[in-house]
C-alpha positions in Angstrom: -28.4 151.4 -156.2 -25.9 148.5 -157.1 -26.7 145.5 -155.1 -24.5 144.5 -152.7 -22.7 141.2 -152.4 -24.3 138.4 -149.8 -21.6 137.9 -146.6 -19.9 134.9 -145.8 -22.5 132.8 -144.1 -20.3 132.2 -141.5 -20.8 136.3 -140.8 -22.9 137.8 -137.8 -26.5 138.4 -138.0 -27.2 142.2 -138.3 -29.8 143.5 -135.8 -30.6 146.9 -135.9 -33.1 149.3 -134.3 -33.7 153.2 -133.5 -33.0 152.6 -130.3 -32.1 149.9 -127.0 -35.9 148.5 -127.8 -34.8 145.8 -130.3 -33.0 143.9 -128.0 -36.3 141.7 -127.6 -35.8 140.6 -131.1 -31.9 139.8 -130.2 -32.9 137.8 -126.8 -35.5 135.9 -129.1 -32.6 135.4 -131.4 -30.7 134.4 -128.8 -33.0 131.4 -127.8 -33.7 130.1 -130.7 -30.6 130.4 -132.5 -27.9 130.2 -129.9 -24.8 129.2 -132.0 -25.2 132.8 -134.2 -23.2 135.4 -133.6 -25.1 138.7 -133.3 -24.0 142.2 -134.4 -26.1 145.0 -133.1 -26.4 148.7 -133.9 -28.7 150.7 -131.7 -29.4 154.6 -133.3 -29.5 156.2 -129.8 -28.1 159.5 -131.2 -30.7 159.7 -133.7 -33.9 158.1 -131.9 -37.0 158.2 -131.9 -37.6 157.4 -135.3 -41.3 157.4 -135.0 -41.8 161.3 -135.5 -39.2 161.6 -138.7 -40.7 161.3 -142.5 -40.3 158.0 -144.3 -37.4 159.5 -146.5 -35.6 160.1 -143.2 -36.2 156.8 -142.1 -35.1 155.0 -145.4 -32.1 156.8 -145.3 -31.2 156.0 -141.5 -31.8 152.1 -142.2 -29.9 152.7 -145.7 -26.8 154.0 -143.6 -27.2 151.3 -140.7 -27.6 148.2 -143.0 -24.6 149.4 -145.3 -22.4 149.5 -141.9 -23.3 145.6 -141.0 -22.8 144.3 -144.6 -19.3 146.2 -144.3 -19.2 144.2 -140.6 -19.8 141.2 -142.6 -23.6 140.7 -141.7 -25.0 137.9 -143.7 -28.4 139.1 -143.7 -30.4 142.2 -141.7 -32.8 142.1 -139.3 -34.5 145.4 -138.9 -36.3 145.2 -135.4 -38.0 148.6 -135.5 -41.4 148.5 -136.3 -41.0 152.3 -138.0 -38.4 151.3 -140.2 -39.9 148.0 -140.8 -43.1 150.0 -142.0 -41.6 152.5 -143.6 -37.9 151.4 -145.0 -37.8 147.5 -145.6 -40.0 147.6 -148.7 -37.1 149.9 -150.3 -34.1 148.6 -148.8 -35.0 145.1 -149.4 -34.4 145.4 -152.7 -31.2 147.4 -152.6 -29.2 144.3 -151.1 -28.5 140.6 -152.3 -28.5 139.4 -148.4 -32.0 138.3 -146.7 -33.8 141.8 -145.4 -36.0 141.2 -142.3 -38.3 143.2 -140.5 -40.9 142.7 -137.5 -43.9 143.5 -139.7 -45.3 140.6 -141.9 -44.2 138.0 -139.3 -45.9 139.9 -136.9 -49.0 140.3 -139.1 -49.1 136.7 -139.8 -49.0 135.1 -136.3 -51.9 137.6 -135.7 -54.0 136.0 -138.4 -52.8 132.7 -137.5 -54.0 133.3 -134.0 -57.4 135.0 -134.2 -60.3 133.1 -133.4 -63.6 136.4 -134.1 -61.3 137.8 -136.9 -60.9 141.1 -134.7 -57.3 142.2 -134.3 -55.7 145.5 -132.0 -52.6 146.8 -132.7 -50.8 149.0 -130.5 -47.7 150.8 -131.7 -45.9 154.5 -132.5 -47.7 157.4 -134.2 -45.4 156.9 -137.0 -46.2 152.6 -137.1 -49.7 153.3 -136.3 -50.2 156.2 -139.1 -48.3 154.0 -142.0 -51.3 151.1 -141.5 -48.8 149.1 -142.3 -49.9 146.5 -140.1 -53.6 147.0 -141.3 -52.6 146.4 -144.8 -50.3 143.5 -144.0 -53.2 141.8 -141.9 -55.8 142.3 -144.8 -53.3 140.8 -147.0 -53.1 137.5 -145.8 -57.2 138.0 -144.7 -58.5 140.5 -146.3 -61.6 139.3 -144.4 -60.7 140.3 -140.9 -60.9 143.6 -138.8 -58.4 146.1 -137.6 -58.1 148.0 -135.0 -55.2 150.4 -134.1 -54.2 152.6 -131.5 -51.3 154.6 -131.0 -49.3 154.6 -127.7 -46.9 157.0 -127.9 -46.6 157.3 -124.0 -45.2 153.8 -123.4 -41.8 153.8 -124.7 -40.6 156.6 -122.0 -42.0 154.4 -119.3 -40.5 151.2 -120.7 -37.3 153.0 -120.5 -37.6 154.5 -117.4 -38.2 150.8 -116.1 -41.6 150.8 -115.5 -42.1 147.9 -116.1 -44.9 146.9 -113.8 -46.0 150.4 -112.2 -49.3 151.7 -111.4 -49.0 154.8 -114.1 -48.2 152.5 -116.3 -51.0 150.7 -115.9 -53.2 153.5 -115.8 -52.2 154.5 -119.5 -52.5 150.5 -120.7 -56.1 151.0 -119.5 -56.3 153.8 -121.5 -55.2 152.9 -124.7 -56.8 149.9 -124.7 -59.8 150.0 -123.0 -61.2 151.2 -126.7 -59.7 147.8 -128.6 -61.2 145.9 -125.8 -64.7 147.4 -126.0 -64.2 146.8 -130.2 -64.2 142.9 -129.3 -60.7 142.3 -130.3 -59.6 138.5 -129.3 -55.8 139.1 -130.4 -53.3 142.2 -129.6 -50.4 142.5 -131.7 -47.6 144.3 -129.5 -46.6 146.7 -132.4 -43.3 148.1 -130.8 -40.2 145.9 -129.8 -40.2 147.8 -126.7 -43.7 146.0 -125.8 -42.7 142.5 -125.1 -41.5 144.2 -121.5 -44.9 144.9 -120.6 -46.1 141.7 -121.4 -47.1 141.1 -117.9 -49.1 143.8 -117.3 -50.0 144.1 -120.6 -51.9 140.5 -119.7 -53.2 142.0 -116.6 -55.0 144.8 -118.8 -56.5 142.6 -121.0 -57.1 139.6 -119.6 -56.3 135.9 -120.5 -58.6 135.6 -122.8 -57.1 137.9 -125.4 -53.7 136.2 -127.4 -50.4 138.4 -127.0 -48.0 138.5 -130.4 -45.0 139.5 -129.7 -43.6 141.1 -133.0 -39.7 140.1 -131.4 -40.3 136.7 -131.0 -42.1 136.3 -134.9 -39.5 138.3 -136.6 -37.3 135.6 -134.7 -38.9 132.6 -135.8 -38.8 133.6 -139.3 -35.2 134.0 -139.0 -34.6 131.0 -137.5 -37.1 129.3 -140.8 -34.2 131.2 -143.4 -31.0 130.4 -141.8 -31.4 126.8 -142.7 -27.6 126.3 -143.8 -24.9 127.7 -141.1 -21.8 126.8 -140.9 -21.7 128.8 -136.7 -20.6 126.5 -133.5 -21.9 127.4 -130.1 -18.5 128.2 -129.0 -18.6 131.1 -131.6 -22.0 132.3 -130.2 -21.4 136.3 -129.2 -23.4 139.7 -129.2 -21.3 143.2 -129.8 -23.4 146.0 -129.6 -22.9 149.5 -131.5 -24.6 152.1 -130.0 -24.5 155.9 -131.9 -24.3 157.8 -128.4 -24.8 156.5 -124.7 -27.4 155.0 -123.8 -25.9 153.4 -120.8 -29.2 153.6 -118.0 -31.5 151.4 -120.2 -29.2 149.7 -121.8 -28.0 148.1 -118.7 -32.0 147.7 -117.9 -32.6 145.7 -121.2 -29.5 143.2 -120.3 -30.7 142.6 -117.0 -34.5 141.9 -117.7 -33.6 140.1 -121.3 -31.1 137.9 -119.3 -28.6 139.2 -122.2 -24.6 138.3 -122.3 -22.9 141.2 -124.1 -19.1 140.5 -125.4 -18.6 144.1 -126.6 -20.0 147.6 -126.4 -18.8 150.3 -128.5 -20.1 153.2 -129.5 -19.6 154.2 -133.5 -20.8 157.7 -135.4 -22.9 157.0 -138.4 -23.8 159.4 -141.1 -23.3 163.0 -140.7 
């Protein structure tokens, strides 16, 4: 595939996920870079991503990222973990603009932060059964342990606002009671949906074990390449895309995240 020009720098950051779940990464965008502009493009018509094959998912991500270069994105953030896993080590090198997913920075505030060298990831079936995060942990240690666990049942209660519920509670117990009783010291939150349970998600485990928040790393590493913008706070906006209504949880991210939205629309991609 021909590669496609960079965008103006003075363009919108392009945020894109399966679903409502990478806001997270756009309200630690927000914070940290609060003169950007932010275009998002939520796949509600197509999502979950996390039971679809890894040609499917390239091929989503292909068809998102080509409609926010087109928008005049100057470089793409991809906060899904699924794509990130399965889709940014093509479609990185399909474009000329910076192509960013959750996963390596992620994996390397998890390395940075363990103390025993025993790591827990929670995350999809589909993030979870790539071991992408296993192989990008033992590649900047190749010395430390693993541990993964998929929680497939989260995501529904995160978006049925659940935030801090007893069932929800009950299933954090259950999927990681096991990562806890492997020693772990450090939990890497392997969904951008997660960062809404951090609270209870701290009850479960305890202080003693480090949160990293895969929304607020991929953040920090944006904010490390966009070194040179030419943005003014008084340009500082979020439009949203969605691919079919997603109205109940969207409304439940904003609140929660603290968001400002300047624009919803909704916009068909692929066929």
């Amino acid at each position: 595939m021909t590669a496609i020009q960079p965008a103006n720098q003075s363009g919108p950051i392009g945020v894109f996920d399966s679903g409502i779940g990478g806001l997270t990464v756009v309200a630690e965008l927000q914070r940290k870079l609060p003169s950007e502009r932010i275009l998002y493009v939520g796949d509600t018509a197509r999502v979950p991503y996390g039971g679809k094959s890894p040609e499917t998912v390239t091929r989503y991500s292909r068809e998102i990222s080509n409609l926010l270069i087109e928008e005049g994105a100057k470089m793409i953030v991809v906060a899904c973990n699924t794509a990130s896993a399965l889709a940014v080590p093509t479609i990185s090198e399909e474009y000329s603009i910076p192509v960013v997913g959750v996963l390596e920075p992620g994996a390397l505030a998890a390395v940075r932060a363990t103390r025993n060298g025993r790591i827990g990831v929670i995350g999809t079936k589909a993030t979870i059964g790539s071991e992408a995060y296993s192989r990008a942990i033992r590649f900047f240690n190749p010395r430390l342990h693993v541990h993964s666990i998929a929680s497939p049942l989260l995501v529904p209660l995160i978006e049925e606002g659940l935030f801090n519920d007893e069932i929800t509670e009950a299933i954090l117990h259950r999927y990681l009671e096991p990562l806890l009783q492997k020693g772990i010291d450090t939990l890497v939150l392997g969904c951008t949906h997660y960062p809404l349970l951090k609270p209870i998600v701290r009850k479960v485990c305890g202080q003693h074990i480090t949160l990293v928040d895969s929304a607020e790393n991929c953040a920090v590493f944006v904010q490390s390449i966009l070194t040179d913008t030419h943005s003014s706070r008084s340009n500082s906006r979020l439009d949203i895309l969605l691919t079919d209504t997603s109205e109940g949880f969207l409304r439940l991210a904003e609140k929660s995240l603290k968001l400002k939205i300047d624009s919803l629309n909704i916009r068909n991609i692929g066929h």
